[in-house]
MILUM-887285 format. One line per 10 residues: number of its first residue (from 1); their letters; for each residue x, y negated, z of C-alpha. Coordinates in nm, 4 decimals, padded with zeros to 6 digits. Example, Ala and Ser with C-alpha at 12.3 -4.5 7.8 and 13.67 -1.06 7.14 Angstrom:
<nuros>
1) as) 01.2300 00.4500 00.7800; 01.3670 00.1060 00.7140
</nuros>
This chain:
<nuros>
1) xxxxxxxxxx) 02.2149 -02.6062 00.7030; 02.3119 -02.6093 01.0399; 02.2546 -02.4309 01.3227; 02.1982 -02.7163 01.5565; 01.9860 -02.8333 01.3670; 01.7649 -02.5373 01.2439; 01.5497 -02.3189 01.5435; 01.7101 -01.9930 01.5982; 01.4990 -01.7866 01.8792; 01.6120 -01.4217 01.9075
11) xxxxxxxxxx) 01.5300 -01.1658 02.1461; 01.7414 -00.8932 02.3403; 01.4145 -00.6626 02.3454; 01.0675 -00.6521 02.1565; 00.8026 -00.6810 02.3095; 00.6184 -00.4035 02.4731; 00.3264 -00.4507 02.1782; 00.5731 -00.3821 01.8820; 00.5429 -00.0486 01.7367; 00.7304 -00.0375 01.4112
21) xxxxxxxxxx) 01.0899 -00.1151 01.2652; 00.9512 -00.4595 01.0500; 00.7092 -00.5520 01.3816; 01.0007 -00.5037 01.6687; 01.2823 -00.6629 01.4285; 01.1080 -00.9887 01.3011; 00.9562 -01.0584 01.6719; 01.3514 -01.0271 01.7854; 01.4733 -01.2013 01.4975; 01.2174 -01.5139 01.5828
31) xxxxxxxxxx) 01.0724 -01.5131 01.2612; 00.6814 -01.4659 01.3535; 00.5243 -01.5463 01.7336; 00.2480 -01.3170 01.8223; -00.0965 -01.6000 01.8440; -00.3676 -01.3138 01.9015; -00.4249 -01.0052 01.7469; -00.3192 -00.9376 01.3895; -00.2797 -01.3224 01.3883; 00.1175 -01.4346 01.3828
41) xxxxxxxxxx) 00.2456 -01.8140 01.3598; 00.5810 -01.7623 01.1203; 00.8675 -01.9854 01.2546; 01.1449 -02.1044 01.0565; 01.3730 -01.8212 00.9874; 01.0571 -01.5981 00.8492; 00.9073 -01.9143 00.6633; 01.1984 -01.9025 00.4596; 01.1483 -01.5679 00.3644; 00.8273 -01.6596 00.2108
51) xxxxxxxxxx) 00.9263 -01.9098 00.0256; 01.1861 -01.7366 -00.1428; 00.9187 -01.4224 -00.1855; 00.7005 -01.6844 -00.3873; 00.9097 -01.8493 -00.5684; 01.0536 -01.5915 -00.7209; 00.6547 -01.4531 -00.8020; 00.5528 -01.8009 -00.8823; 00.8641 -01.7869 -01.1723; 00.7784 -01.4760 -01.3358
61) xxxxxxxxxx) 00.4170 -01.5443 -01.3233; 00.4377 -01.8827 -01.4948; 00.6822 -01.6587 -01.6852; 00.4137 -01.3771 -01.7918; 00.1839 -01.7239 -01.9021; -00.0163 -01.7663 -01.5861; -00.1659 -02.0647 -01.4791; -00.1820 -02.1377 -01.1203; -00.4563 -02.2748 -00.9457; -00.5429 -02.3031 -00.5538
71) xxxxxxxxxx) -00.8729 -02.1684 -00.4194; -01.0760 -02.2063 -00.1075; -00.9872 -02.0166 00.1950; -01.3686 -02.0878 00.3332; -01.5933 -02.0057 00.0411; -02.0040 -02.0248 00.0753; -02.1927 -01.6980 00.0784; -02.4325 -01.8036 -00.2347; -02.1693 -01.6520 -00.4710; -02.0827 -01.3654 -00.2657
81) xxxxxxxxxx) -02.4339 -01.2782 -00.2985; -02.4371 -01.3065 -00.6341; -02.2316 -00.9894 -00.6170; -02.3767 -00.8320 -00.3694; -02.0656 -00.8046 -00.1628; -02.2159 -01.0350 00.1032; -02.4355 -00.8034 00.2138; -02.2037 -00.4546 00.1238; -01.8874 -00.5884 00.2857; -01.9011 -00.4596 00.6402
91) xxxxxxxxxx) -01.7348 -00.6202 00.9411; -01.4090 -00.6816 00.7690; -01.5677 -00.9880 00.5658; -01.5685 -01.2726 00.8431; -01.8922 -01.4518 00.7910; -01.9118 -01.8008 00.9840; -02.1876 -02.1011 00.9637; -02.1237 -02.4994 00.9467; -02.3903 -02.7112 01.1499; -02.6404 -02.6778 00.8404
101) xxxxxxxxxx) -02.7085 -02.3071 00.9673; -02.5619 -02.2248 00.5489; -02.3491 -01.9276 00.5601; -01.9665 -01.9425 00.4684; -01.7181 -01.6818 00.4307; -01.3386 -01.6769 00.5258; -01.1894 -01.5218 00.2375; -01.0877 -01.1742 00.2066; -01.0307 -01.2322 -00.1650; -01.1198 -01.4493 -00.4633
111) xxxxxxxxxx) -01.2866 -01.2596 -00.7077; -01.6468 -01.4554 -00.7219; -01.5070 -01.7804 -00.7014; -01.2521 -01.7388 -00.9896; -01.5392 -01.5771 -01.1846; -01.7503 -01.8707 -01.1371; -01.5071 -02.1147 -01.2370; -01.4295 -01.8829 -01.5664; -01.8280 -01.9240 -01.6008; -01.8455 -02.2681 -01.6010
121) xxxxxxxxxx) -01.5003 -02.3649 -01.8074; -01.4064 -02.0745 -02.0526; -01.6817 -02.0882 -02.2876; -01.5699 -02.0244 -02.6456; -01.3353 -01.7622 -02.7632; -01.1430 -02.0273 -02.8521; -01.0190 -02.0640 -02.4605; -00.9748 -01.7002 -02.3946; -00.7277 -01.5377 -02.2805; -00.7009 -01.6900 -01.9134
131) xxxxxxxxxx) -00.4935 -01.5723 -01.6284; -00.5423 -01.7987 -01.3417; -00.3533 -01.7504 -00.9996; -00.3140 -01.8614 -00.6825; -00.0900 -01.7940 -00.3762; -00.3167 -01.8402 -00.0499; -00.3827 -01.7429 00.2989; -00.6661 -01.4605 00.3531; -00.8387 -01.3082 00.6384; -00.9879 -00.9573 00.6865
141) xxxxxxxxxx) -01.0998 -00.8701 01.0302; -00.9075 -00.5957 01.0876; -01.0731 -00.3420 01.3559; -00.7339 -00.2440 01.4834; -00.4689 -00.4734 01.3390; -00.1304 -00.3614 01.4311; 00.2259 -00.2958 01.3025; 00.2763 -00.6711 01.2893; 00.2644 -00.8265 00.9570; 00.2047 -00.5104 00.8146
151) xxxxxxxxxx) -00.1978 -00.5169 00.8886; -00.2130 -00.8037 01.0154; -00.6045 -01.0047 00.9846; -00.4601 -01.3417 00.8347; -00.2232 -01.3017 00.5840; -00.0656 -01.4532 00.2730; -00.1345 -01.2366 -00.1209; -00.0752 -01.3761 -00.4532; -00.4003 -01.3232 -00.6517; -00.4479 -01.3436 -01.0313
161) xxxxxxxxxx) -00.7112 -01.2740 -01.2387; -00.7199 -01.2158 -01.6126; -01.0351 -01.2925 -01.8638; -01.0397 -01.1584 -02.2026; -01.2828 -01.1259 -02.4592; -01.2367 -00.7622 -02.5100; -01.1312 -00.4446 -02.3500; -00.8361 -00.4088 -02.6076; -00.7213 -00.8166 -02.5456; -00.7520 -00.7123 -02.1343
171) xxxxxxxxxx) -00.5277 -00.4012 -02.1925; -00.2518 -00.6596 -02.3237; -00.2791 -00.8365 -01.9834; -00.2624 -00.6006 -01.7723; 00.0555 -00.4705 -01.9628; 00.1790 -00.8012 -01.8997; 00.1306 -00.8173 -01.5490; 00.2394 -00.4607 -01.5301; 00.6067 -00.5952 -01.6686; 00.5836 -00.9356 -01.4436
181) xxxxxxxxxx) 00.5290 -00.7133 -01.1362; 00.8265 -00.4760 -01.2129; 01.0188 -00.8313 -01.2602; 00.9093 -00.9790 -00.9225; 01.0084 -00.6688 -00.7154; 01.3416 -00.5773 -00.8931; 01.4720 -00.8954 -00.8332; 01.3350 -00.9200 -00.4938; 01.5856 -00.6207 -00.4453; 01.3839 -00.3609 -00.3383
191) xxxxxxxxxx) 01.3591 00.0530 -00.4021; 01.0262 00.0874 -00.5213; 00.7732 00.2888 -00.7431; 00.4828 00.2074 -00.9897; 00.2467 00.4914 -00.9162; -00.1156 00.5411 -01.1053; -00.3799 00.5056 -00.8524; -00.7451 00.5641 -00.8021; -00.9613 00.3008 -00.9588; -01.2558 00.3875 -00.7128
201) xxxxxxxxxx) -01.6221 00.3106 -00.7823; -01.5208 00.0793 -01.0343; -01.4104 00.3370 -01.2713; -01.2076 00.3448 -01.5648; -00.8637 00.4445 -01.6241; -00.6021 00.1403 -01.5420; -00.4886 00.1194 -01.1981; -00.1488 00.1305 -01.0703; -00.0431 00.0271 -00.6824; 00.3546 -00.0785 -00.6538
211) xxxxxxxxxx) 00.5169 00.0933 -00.3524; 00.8129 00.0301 -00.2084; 00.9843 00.2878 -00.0716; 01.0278 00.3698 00.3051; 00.9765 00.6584 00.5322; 00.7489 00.4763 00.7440; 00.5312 00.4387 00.5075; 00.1469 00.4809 00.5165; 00.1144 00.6043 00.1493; 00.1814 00.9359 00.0107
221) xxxxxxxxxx) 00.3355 00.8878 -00.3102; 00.3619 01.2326 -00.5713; 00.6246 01.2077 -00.8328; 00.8460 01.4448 -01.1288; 01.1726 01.3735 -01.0697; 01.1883 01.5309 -01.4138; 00.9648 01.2644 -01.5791; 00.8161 00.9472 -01.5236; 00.4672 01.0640 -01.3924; 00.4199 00.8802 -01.0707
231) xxxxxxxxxx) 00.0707 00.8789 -00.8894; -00.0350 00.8184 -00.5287; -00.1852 01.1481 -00.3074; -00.5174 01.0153 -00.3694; -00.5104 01.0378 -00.7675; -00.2295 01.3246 -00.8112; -00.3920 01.5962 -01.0330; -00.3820 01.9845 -00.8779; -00.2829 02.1841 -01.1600; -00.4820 02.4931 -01.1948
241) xxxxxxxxxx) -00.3293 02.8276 -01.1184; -00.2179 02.9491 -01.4431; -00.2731 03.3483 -01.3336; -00.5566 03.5249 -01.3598; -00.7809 03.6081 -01.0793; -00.6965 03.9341 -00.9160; -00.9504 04.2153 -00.9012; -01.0418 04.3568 -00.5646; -00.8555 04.5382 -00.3702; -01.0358 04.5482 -00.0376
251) xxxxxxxxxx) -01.3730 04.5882 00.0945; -01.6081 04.3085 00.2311; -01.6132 04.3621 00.6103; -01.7499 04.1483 00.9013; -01.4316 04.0902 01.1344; -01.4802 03.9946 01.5014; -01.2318 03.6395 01.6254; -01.3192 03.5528 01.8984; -01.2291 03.1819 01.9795; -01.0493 03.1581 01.6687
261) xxxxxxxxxx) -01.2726 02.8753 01.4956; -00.9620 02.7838 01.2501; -00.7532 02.9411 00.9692; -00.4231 02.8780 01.1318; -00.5750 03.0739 01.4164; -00.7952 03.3216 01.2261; -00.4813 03.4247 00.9884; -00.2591 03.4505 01.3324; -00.5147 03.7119 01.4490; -00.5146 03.8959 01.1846
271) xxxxxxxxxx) -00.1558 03.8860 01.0387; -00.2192 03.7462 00.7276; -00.1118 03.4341 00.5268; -00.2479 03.0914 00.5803; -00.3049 03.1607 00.1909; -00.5528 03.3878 00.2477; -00.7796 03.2115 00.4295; -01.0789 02.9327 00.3047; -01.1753 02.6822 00.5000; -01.5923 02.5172 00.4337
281) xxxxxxxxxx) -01.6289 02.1644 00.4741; -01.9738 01.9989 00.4895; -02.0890 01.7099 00.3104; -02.4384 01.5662 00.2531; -02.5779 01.3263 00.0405; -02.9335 01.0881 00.0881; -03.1402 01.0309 -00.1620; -03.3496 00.6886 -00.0702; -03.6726 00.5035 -00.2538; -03.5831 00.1363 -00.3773
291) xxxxxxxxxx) -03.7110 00.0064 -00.0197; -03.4284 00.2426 00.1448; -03.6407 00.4772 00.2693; -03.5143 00.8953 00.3312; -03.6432 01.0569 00.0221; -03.4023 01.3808 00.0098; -03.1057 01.5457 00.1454; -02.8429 01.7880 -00.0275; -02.6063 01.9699 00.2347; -02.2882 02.0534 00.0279
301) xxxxxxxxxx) -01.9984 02.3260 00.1490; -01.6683 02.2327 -00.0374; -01.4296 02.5215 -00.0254; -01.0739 02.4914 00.0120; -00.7190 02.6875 00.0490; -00.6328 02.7150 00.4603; -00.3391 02.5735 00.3631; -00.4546 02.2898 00.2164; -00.6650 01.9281 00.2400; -00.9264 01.8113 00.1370
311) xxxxxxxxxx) -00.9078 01.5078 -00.0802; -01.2011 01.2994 00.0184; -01.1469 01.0666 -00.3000; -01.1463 01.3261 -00.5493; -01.4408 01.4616 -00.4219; -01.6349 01.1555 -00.4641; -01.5951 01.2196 -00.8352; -01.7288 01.5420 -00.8298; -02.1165 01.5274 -00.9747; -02.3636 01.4745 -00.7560
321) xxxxxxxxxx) -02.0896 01.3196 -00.4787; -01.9950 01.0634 -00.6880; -02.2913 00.7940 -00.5765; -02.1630 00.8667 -00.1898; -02.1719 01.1442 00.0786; -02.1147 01.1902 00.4192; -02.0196 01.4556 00.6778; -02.3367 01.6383 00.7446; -02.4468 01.6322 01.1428; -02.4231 01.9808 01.3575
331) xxxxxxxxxx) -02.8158 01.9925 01.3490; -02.7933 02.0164 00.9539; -02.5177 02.2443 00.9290; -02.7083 02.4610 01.2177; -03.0064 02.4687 00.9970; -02.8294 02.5568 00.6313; -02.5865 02.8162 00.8058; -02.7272 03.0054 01.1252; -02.3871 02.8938 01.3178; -02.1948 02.5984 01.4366
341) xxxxxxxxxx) -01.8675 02.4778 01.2304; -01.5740 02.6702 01.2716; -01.7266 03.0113 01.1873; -01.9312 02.8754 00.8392; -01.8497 03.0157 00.4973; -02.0454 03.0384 00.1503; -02.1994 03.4169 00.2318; -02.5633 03.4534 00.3661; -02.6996 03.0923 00.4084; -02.9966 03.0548 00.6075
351) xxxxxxxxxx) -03.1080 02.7696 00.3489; -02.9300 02.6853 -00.0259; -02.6715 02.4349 -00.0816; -02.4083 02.3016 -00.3225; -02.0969 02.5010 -00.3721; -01.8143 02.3726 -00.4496; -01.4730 02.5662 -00.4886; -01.1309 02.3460 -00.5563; -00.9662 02.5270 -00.8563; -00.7649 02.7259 -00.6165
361) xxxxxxxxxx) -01.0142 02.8985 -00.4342; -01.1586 03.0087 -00.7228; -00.8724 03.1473 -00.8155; -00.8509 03.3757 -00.5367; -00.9700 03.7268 -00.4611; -01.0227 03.9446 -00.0936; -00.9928 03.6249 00.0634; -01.1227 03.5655 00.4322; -01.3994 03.2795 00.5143; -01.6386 03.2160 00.8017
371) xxxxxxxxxx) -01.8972 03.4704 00.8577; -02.1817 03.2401 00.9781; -02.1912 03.3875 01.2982; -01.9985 03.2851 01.5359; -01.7109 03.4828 01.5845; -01.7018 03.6510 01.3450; -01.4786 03.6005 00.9890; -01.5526 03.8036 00.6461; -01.2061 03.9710 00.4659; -01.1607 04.1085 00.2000
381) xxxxxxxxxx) -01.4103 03.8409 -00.0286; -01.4248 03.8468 -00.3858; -01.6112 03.6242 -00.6449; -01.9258 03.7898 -00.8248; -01.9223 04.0822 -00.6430; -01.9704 03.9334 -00.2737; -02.0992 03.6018 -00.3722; -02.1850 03.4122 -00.6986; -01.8955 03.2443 -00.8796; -01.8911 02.9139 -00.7758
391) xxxxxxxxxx) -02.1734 02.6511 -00.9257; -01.8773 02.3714 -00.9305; -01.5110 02.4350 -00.9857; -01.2968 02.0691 -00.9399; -00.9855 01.9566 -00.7962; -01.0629 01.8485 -00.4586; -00.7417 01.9061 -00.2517; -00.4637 01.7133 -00.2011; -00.1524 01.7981 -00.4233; 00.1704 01.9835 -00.2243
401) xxxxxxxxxx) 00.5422 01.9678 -00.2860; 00.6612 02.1545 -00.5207; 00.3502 02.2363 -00.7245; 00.3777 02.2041 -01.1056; 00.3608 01.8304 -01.2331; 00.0506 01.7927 -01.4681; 00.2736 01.6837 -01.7100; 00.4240 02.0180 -01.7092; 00.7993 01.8931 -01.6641; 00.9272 01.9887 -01.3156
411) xxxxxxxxxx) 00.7716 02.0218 -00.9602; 00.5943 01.7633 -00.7741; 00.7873 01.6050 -00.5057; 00.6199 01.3625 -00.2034; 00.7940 01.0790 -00.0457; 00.6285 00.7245 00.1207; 00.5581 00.3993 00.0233; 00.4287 00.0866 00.1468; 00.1588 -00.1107 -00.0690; 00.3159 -00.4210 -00.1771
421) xxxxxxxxxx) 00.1055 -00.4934 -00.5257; -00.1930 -00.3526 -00.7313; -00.2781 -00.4071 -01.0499; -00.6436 -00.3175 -01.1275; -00.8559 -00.3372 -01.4570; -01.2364 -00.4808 -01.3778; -01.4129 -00.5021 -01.6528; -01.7451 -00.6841 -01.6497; -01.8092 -00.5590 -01.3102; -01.7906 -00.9361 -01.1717
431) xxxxxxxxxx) -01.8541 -01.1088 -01.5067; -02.1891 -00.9144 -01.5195; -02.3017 -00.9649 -01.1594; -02.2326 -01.3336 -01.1947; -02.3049 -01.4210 -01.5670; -01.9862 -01.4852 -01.6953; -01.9998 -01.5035 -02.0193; -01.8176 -01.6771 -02.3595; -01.9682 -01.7852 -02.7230; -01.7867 -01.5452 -02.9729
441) xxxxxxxxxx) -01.7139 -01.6538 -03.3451; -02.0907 -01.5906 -03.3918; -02.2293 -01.7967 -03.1777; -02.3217 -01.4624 -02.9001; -02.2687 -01.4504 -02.5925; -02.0417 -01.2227 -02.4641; -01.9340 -01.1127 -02.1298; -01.5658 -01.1776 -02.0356; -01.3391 -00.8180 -01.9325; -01.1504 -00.9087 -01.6510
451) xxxxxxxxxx) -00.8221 -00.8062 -01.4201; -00.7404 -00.8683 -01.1068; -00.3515 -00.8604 -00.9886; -00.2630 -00.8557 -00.6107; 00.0726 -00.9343 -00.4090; 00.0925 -00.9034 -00.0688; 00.3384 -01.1816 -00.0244; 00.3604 -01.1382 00.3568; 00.3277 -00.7985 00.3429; 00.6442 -00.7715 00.1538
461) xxxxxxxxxx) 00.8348 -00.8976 00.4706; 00.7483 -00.5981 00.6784; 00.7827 -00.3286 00.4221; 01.2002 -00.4761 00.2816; 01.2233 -00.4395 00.6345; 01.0986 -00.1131 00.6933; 01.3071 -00.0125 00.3757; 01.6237 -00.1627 00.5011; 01.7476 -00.1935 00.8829; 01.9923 -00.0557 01.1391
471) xxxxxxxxxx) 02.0761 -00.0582 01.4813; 02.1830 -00.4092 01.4509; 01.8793 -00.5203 01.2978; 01.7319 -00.6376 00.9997; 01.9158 -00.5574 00.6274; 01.7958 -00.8339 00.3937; 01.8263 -00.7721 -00.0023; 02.0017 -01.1434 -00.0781; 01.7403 -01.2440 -00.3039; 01.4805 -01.2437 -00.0078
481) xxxxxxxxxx) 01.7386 -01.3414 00.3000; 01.6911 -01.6305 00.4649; 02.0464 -01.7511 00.4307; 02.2478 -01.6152 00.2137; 02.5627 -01.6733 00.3669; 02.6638 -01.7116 00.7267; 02.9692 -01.9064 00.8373; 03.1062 -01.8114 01.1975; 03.3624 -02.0267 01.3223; 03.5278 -01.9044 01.6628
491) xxxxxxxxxx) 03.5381 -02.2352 01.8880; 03.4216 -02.4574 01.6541; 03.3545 -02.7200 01.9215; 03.7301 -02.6668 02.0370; 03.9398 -02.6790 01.7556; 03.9465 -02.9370 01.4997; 04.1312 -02.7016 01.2089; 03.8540 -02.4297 01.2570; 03.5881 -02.7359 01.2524; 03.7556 -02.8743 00.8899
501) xxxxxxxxxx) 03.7686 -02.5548 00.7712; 03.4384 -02.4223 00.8258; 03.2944 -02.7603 00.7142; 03.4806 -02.7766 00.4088; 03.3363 -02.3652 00.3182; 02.9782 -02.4631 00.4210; 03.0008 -02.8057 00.1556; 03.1908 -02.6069 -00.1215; 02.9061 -02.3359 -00.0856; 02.6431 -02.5830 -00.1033
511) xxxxxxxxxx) 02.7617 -02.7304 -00.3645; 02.7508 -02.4029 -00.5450; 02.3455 -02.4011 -00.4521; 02.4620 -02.1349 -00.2224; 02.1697 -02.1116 00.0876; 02.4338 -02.0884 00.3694; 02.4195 -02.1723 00.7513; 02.7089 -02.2857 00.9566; 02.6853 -02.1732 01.2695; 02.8017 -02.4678 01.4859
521) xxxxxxxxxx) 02.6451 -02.3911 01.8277; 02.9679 -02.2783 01.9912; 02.8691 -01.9539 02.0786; 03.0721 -01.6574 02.1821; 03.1583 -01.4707 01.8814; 02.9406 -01.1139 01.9927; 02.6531 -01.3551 02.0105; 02.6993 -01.4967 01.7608; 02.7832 -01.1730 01.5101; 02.4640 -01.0085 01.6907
531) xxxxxxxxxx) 02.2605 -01.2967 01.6358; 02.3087 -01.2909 01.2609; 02.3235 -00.9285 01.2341; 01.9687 -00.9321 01.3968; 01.8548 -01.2033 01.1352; 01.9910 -00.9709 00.8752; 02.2380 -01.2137 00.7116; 02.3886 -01.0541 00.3630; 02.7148 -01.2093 00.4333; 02.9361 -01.3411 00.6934
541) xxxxxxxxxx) 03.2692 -01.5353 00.6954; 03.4767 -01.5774 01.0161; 03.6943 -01.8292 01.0635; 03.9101 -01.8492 01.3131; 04.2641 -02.0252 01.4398; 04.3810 -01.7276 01.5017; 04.3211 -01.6356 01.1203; 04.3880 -01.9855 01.0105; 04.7523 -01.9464 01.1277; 04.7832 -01.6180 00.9288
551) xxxxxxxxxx) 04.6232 -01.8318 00.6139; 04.3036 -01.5822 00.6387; 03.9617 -01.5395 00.7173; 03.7110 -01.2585 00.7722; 03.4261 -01.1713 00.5017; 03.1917 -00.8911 00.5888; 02.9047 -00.7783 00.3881; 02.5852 -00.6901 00.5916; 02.5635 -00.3408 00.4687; 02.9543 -00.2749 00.5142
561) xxxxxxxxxx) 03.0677 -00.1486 00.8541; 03.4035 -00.3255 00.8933; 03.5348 -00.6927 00.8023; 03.8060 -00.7550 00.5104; 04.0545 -01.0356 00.5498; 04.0922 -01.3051 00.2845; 04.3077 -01.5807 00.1909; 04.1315 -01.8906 00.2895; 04.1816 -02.0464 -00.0012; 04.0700 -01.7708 -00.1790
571) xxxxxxxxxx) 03.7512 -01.6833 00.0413; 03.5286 -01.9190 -00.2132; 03.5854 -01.7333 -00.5122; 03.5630 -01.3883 -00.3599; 03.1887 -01.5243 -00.2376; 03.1135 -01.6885 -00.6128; 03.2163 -01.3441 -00.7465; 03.0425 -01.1784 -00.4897; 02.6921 -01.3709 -00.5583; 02.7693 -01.4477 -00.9184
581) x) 02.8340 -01.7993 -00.9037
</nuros>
């Protein structure tokens, strides 16, 4: 390829709506123009990223023995229904009408239109197992879309769904998607992690998101650098404190703190450890007849460490919180405790509720909570003398650095990650909505166990990026670049030897199947270095007459900081050794 005849569009600045690394970089770099919010056209350069991106999935998904397919992006809401999801999916799920007045969908996802295909064509044993996928645009209507293609509302995700006719046949694909994802993103190049994740109101125990690796990232990810237990912050297990409770050593006493609602402020007052303290957070949960009418509602105080957080989704597996909660309102907190938040704690409740301690707090002895009353905190607290022991003891904190792994082989460390893939285990939670079901040998129907296996193929752009750029701009792994090689002539529209030259490197390299641009616009060689330093370029040859005298050129590498000369003769077999060719 050509420069003159390709579309290169790079920017000095990004603009003033660009917030992150990937966003600013692949504005400058022309490879997406902003169309409206969290909607982006992708020009050349960044098309070409793509396609690389999917071919290499679409190879090791054919690979791992799926079958593609191509679904709908507008899908009608009958089968949506089916599910349920019509009507559950909030604002997100873009719902749209053709001139019938019948409802459509724009499609978020796939999952009740592959399952009513499976219904209708896998109908014996005999056809089972099935893992159909397709690579297609989506849309979710994003309330705040931002950081570019990072959240974006229209996007591009490989989707592939498994059907089996048992749970032990469904465990052997999702192992084999497991092993085709770890394929697809170490030879896309990237640092990333497989971490167990939280499988949500679908249950069960196989669910694992693919991170890759980057300090901007959104995700907390918990590790052992001692082992290979790997989980995001969501689903990382709190050990238990191993020591025995302490007995008392103080006496319960009323303390005044005035204005000092919080434990970073309460344990400044009184000169003790954030450890000490425990803050009460209040849930509630509604209990509602079949025609959604109030019935009941439980106010619940979860107790945690000052120093720590509360981890909302392990707390909606706690009994009892595990069919939904919410924050409770000031009027029902006022009403169960006497006081408004920031003074509340589990002694002297004007009405019962649920206690729950995290396994830490429960732990503890002559700690301080709220008093109830505002300003006012109680020290010196201690279990089944001041209060009852705790009705429910669970893990409902977030984990910390440097806490014991649960598989007992080193400390916990924390680092970020960016969501690129999730592989999930169904079940027959579509299949079972929707009637999907196969003949066994018997003759009985059966309903199919199902996986679903997601890419975010656009997605990926934004988070290499994120994981790899400088000053000068973007740092492409080669299998996802672009181009992989970048030929610079200096005044190739003024001298005829440079012009041979580079013409003669940019046919020998295509040749080789080598993805290479020739820069043949004539530009000055800092704009022309910055350009494809920008565009992130793995590697660059110079050639020059200078040089050409000297029988050499210039190779540079886009991660190395300083050019090395060449022979020119010998510049195509340092670049087939290079990108083993």
């Amino acid at each position: 390829m050509k420069a003159t005849q390709f579309f290169i569009s790079t920017l000095k600045e990004a603009p003033a709506d660009a917030e992150v690394a990937s966003h600013k970089l692949m504005m400058r770099a022309g490879m997406i123009k902003r169309l409206g919010a969290g909607i982006y056209s992708y020009m050349p350069m960044g098309l070409r990223v793509i396609r690389k991106v999917e071919q290499i999935i679409r190879e090791e998904m054919n690979r791992a023995g799926a079958v593609e397919l191509l679904m709908p992006v507008v899908q009608p809401a009958e089968l949506w229904q089916e599910t349920g999801r019509f009507e559950k999916m909030g604002p997100e799920l873009l719902r749209v009408k053709d001139r019938h007045e019948r409802d459509f969908i724009i499609q978020p996802t796939s999952e009740e239109v592959i399952t009513d295909i499976a219904r209708q064509e896998l109908r014996s044993y005999r056809a089972l197992p099935k893992n159909f996928y397709h690579i297609q645009t989506k849309f979710r209507d994003e309330r705040r879309p931002r950081f570019g293609v990072m959240r974006g509302r229209e996007f591009t995700m490989k989707d592939a769904y498994s059907f089996d006719r048992d749970v032990e046949s469904a465990g052997r694909s999702y192992e084999q998607m497991f092993a085709a994802y770890v394929r697809i993103f170490e030879r896309l190049g990237l640092t990333f992690r497989a971490v167990a994740a939280d499988t949500g109101a679908i249950g069960g125990d196989r669910s694992h998101e693919f991170q890759v690796i980057a300090d901007t990232g959104e995700d907390a990810i918990v590790y052992c650098p001692g082992s290979d237990y790997a989980a995001n912050i969501e689903l990382a297990e709190a050990v238990a404190p191993t020591t025995p409770r302490g007995a008392p050593t103080q006496a319960l006493h009323k303390t005044p703190t005035p204005g000092k609602s919080t434990c970073e402020d309460v344990a400044a007052l009184l000169g003790l450890p954030l450890q000490r303290t425990v803050k009460s957070l209040v849930l509630a949960t509604d209990e509602r007849s079949p025609a959604g009418d109030l019935l009941r509602t439980t106010v619940w105080l979860l107790l945690v460490r000052g120093d720590h957080q509360l981890n909302e989704v392990k707390a909606g597996k706690v009994a009892g919180l595990n069919q939904g909660f919410r924050f409770a309102t000031v009027g029902e907190i006022e009403s169960h405790f006497g006081c408004k938040p920031g003074y509340l704690g589990p002694i002297q409740m004007l009405q019962p509720v649920k206690v729950v301690a995290d396994r830490t707090v429960a732990a503890m002895s002559d700690f301080v909570c709220g008093a109830n009353a505002a300003d006012f905190h109680y020290t010196g607290v201690n279990w089944g003398r001041d209060l009852p022991e705790p009705a429910l003891v669970a893990d409902i904190r977030n984990v910390v650095e440097g806490e014991p792994s649960p598989d007992g082989k080193g400390p916990l460390a924390i680092q970020r990650g960016i969501e690129v893939g999730h592989v999930f285990f169904l079940g027959t939670k579509y299949s079972q909505a929707m009637n999907a079901t196969y003949l066994d040998e018997s003759g009985k129907p059966q309903l199919m166990q199902m996986g679903c296996y997601g890419i975010g193929v656009t997605r990926i752009l934004g988070a290499a990026i994120e994981q790899g750029h400088d000053d000068r701009g973007i740092v492409w792994p080669d299998a996802m670049a672009p181009f992989t090689v970048v030929v610079c002539p200096i005044g190739y529209d003024r001298s005829a030897v440079v012009k041979a030259a580079a013409d003669k490197l940019h046919a020998d390299l295509d040749a080789l199947g080598v993805d290479v641009m020739l820069d043949d616009r004539g530009e000055r060689p800092g704009a022309m270095f910055a350009d494809w330093e920008l565009v992130g370029i793995p590697h660059r040859v110079v050639i020059s007459d200078r040089g050409l005298k000297e029988g050499k050129v210039e190779y540079q590498g886009r991660r190395e900081s300083q050019a090395t000369a060449l022979s020119a003769d010998g510049v195509l077999a340092h670049l087939k050794g290079v990108l083993g060719k």
